[in-house]
N, CA, C and O of each residue as an XYZ file, in Angstrom:
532
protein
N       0.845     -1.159      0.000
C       0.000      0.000      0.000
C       0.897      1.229      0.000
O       1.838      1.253      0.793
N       0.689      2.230     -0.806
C       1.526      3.550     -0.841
C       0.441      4.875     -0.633
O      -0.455      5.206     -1.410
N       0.868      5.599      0.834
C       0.487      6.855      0.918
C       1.022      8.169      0.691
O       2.229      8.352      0.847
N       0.370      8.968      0.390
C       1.432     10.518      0.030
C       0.631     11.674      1.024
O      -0.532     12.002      0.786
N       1.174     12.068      1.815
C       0.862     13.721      2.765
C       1.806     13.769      3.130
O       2.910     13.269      2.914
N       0.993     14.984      4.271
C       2.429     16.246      5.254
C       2.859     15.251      6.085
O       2.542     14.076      5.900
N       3.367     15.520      6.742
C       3.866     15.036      8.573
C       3.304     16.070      9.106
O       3.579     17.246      8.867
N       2.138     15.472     10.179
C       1.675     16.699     11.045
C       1.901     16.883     12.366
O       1.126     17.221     13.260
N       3.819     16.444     12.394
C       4.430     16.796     13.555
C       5.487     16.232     13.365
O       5.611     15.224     12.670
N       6.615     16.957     14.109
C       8.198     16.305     13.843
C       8.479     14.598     14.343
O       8.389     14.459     15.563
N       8.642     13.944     13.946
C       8.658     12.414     13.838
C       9.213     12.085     15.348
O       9.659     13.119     15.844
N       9.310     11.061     16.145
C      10.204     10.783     17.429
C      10.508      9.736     17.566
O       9.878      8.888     16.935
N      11.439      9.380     18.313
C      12.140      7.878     18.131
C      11.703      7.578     19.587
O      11.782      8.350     20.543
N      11.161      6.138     19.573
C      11.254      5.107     20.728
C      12.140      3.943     20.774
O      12.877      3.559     19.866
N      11.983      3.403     21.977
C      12.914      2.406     22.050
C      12.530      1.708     22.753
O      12.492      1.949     23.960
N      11.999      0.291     22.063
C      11.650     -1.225     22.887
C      12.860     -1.354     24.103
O      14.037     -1.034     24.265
N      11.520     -2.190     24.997
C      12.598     -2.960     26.000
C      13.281     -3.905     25.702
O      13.879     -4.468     26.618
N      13.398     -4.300     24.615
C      14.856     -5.194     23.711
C      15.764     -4.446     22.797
O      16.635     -4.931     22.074
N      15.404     -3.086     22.946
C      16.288     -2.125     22.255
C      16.351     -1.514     21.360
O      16.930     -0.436     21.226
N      15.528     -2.347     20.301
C      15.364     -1.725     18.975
C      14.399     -0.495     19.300
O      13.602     -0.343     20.225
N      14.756      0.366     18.181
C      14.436      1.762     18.094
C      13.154      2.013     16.807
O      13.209      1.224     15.864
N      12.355      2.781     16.791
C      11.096      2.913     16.089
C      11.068      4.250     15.672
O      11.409      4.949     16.626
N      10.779      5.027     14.529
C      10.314      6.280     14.611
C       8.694      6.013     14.221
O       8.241      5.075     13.565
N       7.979      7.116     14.824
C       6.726      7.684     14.728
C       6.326      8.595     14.350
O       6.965      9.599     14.666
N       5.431      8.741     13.726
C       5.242      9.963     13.205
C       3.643      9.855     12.233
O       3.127      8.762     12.000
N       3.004     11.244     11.737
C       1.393     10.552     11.960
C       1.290     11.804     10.530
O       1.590     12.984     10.711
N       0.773     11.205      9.025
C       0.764     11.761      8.057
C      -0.584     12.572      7.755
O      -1.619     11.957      8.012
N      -0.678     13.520      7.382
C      -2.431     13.869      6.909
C      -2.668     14.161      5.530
O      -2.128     15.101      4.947
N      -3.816     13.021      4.782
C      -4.191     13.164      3.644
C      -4.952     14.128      3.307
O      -5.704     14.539      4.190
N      -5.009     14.774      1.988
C      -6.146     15.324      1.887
C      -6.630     15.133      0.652
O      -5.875     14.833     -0.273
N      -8.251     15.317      0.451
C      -8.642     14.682     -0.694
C      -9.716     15.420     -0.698
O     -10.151     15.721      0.413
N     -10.519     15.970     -2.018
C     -11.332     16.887     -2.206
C     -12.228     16.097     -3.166
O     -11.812     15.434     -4.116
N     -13.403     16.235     -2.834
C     -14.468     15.855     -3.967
C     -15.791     16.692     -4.061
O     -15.917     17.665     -3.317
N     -16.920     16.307     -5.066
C     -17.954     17.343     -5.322
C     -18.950     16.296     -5.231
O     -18.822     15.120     -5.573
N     -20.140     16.972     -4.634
C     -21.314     15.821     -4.580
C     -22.144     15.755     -5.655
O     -22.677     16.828     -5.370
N     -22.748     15.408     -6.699
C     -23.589     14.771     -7.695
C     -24.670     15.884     -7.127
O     -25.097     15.978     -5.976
N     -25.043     16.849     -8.491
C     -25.719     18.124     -8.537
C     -24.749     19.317     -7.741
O     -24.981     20.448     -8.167
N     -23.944     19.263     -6.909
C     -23.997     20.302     -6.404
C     -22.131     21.083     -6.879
O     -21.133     20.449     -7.223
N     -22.231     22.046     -6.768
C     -20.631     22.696     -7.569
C     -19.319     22.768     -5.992
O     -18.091     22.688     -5.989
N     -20.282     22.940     -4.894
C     -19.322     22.844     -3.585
C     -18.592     21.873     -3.211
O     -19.071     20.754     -3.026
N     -17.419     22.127     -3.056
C     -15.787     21.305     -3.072
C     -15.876     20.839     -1.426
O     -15.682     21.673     -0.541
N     -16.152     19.590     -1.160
C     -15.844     18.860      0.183
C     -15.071     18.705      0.300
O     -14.756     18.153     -0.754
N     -13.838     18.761      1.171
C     -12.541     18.424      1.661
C     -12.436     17.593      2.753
O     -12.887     17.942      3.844
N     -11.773     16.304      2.547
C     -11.770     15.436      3.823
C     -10.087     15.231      4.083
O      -9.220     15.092      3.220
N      -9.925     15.261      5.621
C      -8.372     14.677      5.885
C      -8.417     13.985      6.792
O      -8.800     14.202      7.941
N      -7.791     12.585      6.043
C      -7.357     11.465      6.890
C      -5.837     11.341      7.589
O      -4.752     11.660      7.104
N      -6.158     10.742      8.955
C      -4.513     11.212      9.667
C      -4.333      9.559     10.151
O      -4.995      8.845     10.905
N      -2.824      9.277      9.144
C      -2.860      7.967      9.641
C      -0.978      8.113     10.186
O       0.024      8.609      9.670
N      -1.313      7.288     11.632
C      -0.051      7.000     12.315
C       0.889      5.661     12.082
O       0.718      4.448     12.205
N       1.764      6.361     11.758
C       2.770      5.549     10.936
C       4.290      5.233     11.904
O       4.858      6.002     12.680
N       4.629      3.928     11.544
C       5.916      3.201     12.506
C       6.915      3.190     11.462
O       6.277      3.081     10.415
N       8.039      3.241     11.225
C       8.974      3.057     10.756
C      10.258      2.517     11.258
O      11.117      3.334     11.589
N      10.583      0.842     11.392
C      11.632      0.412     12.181
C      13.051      0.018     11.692
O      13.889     -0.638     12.311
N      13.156      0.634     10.271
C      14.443     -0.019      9.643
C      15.840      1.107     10.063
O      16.974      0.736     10.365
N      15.381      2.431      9.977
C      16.560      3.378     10.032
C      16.172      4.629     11.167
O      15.731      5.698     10.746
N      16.312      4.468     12.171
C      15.917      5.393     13.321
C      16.838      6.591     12.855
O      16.634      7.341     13.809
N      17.563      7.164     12.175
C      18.280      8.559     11.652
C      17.267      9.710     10.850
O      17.256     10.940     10.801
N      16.265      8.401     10.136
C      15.644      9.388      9.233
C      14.899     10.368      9.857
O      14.614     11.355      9.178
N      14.357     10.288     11.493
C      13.266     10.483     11.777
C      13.818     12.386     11.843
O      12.998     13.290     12.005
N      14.939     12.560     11.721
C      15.714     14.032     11.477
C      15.239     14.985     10.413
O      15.393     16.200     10.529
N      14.609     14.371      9.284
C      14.428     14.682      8.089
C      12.562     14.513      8.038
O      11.915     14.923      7.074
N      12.082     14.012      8.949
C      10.308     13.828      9.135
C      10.141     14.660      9.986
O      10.068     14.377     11.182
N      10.030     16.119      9.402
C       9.331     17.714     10.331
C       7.964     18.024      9.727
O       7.684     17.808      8.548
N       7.245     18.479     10.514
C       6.557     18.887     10.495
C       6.012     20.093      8.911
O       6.442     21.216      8.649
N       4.908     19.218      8.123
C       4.652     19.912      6.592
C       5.609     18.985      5.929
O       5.364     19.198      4.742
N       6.468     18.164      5.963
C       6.985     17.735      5.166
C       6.130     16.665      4.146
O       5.598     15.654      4.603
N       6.071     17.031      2.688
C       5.844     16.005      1.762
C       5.981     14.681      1.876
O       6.460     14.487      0.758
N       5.910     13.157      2.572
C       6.415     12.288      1.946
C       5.464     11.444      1.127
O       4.298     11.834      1.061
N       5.946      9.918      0.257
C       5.640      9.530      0.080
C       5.644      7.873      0.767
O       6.794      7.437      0.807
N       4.965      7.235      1.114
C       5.384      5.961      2.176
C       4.596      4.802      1.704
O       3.368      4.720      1.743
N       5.599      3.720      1.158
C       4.945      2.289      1.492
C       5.022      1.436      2.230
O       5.860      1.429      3.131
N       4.383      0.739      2.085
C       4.344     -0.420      3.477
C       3.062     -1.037      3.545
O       2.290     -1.258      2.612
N       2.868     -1.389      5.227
C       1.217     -2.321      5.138
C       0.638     -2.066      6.470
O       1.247     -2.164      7.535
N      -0.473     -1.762      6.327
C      -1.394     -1.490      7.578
C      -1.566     -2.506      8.318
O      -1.738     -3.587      7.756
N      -1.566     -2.442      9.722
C      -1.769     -3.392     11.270
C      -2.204     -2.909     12.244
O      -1.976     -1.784     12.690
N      -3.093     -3.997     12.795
C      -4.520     -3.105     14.004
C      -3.856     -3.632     14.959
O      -3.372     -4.760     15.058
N      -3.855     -2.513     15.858
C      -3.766     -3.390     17.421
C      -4.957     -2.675     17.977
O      -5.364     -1.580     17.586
N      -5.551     -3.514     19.067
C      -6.235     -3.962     19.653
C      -5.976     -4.332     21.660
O      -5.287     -5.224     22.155
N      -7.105     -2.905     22.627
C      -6.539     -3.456     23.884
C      -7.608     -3.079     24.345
O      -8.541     -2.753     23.610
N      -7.702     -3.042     26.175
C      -8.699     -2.854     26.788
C      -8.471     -1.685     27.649
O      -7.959     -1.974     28.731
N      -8.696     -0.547     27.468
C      -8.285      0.600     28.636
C      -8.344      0.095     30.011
O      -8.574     -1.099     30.201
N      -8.092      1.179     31.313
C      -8.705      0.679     32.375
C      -9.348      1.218     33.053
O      -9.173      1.366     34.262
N     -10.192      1.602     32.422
C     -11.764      1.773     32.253
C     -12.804     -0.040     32.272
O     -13.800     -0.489     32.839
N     -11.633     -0.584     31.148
C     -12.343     -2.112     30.734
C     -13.004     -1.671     29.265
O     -13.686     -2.523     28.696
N     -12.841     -0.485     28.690
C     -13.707     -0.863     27.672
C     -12.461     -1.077     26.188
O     -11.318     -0.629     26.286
N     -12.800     -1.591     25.297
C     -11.906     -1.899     24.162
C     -11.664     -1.110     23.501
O     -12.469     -0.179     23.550
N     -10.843     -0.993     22.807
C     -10.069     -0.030     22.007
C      -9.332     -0.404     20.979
O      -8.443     -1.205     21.267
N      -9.422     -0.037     19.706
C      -8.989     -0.475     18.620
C      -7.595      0.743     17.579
O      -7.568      1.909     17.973
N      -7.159      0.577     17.056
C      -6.346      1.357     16.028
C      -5.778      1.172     14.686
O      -5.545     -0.019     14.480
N      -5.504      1.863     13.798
C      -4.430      0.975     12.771
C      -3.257      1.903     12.634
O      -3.084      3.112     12.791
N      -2.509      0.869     12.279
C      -0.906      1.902     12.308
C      -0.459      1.486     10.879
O      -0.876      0.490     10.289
N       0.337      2.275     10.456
C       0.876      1.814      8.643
C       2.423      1.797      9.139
O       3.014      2.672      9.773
N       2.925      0.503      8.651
C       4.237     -0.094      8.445
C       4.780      0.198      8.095
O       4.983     -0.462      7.076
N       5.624      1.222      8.210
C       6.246      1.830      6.874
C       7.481      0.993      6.332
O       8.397      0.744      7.115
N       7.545      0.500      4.869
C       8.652     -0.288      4.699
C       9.852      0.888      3.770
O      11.002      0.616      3.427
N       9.103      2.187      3.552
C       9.805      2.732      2.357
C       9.590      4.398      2.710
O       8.552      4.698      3.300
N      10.620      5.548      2.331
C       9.925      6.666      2.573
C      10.904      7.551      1.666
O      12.127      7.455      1.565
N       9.959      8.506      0.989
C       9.929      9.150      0.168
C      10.034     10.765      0.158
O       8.985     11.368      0.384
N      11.086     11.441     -0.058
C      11.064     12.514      0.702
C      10.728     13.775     -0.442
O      11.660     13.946     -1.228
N       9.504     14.702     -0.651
C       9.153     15.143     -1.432
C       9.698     16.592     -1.166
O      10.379     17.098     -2.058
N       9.541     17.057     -0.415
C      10.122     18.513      0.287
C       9.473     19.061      1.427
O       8.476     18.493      1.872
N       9.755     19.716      1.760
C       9.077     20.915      3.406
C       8.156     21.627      2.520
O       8.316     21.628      1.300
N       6.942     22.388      3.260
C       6.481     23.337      3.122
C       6.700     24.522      3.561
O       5.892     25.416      3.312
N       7.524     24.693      4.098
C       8.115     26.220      4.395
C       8.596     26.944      3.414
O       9.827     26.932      3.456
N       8.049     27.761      2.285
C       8.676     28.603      1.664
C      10.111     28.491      1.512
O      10.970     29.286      1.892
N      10.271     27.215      0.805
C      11.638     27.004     -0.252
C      12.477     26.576      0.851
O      13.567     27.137      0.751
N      12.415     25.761      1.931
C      13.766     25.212      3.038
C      13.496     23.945      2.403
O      12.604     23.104      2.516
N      14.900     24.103      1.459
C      15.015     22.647      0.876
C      15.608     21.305      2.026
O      16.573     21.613      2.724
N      15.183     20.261      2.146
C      16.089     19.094      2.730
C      17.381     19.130      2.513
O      17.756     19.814      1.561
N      17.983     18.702      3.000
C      19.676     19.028      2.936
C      20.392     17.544      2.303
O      20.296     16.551      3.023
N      20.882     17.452      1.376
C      21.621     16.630      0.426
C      21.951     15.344      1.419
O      22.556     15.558      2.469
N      21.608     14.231      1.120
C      22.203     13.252      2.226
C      23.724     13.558      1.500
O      23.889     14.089      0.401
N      24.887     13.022      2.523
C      25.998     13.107      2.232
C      26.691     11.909      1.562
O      26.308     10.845      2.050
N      27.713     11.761      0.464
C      27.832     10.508      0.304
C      28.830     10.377     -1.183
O      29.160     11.328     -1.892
N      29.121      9.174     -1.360
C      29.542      9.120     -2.869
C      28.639      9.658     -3.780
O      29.104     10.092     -4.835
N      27.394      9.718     -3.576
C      26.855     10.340     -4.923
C      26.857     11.538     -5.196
O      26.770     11.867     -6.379
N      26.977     12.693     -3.991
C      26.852     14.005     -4.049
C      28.805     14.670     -4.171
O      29.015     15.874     -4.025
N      30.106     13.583     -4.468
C      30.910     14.050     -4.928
C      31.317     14.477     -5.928
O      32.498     14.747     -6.150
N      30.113     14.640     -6.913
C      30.811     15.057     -8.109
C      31.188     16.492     -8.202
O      30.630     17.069     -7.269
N      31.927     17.368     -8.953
C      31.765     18.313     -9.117
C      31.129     19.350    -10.047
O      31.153     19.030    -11.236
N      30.600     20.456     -9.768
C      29.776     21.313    -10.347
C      30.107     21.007    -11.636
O      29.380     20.308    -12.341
N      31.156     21.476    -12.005
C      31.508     21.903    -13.648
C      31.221     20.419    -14.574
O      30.891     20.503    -15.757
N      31.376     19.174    -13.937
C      31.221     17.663    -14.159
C      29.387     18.095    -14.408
O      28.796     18.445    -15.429
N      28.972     17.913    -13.219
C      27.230     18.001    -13.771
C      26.489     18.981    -14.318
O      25.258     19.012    -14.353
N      27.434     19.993    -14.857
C      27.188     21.218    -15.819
C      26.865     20.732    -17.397
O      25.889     20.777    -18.145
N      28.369     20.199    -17.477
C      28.477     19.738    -18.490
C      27.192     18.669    -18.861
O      26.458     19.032    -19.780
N      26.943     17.605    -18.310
C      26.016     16.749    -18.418
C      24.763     17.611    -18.672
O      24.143     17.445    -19.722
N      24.375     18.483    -17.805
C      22.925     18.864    -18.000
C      23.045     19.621    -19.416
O      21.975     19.537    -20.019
N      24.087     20.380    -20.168
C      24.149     20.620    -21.837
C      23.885     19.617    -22.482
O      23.148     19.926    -23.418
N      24.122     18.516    -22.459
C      24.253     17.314    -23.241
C      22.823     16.903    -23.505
O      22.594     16.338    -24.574
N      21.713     17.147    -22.556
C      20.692     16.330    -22.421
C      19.497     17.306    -23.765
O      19.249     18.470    -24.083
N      19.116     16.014    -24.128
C      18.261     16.283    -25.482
C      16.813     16.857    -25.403
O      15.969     16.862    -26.299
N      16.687     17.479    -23.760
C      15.611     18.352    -23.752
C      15.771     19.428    -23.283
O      14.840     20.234    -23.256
């Protein structure tokens, strides 16, 4: 399953009592439709809370308005308050994440660092002349 919204809050890392580490963080869709006869634009937003357990670093780069895109697979848990009454949820798995940009008026994400970002300017200058559009 693949979702696309904001982050509607800076992401946070937990940590099981066996150690492994989790980020969290909770996306909001939005989706607009028109009702049959009528010209007025309904807007609905769905807010789904999302786990991510492969790379606890990213959760640096999941702020608040940020674009992503995320796949993975939805899972309910299920408990009893103590109150006694039941309580249900779903959380999305995240297996994949997609980083589209911030909404803050042009604060771009910052380049992960790495072999790919060594090339130099005048190197990927040249390339972008070359290209046939």
């Amino acid at each position: 399953m693949e979702i696309i919204g904001r982050i509607t809050a800076d992401a946070t890392v937990s940590e099981t009592k066996a150690g492994k580490k989790v980020v969290n963080f909770s996306i909001a869709i939005n989706d607009t439709y028109k009702t049959k006869g009528n010209d007025e634009v309904q807007k609905i937003v769905t807010y789904v809370n999302c786990s991510y357990w492969i790379n606890p670093g990213v959760a640096a780069y999941l702020t608040k308005g940020t674009l992503v895109e995320c796949s993975g697979r939805v899972g309910a848990n299920a408990w009893t308050n103590k109150e006694g009454e039941v309580k249900a949820s779903l959380t999305f798995h995240v297996n994949s994440i997609k980083l589209h940009g911030r909404s803050t008026g042009g604060n771009a994400i910052p380049a992960p660092v790495g072999p790919m970002n060594t090339a130099p300017a005048a190197a990927l200058s040249a390339v972008a002349d070359d290209l046939p559009f």
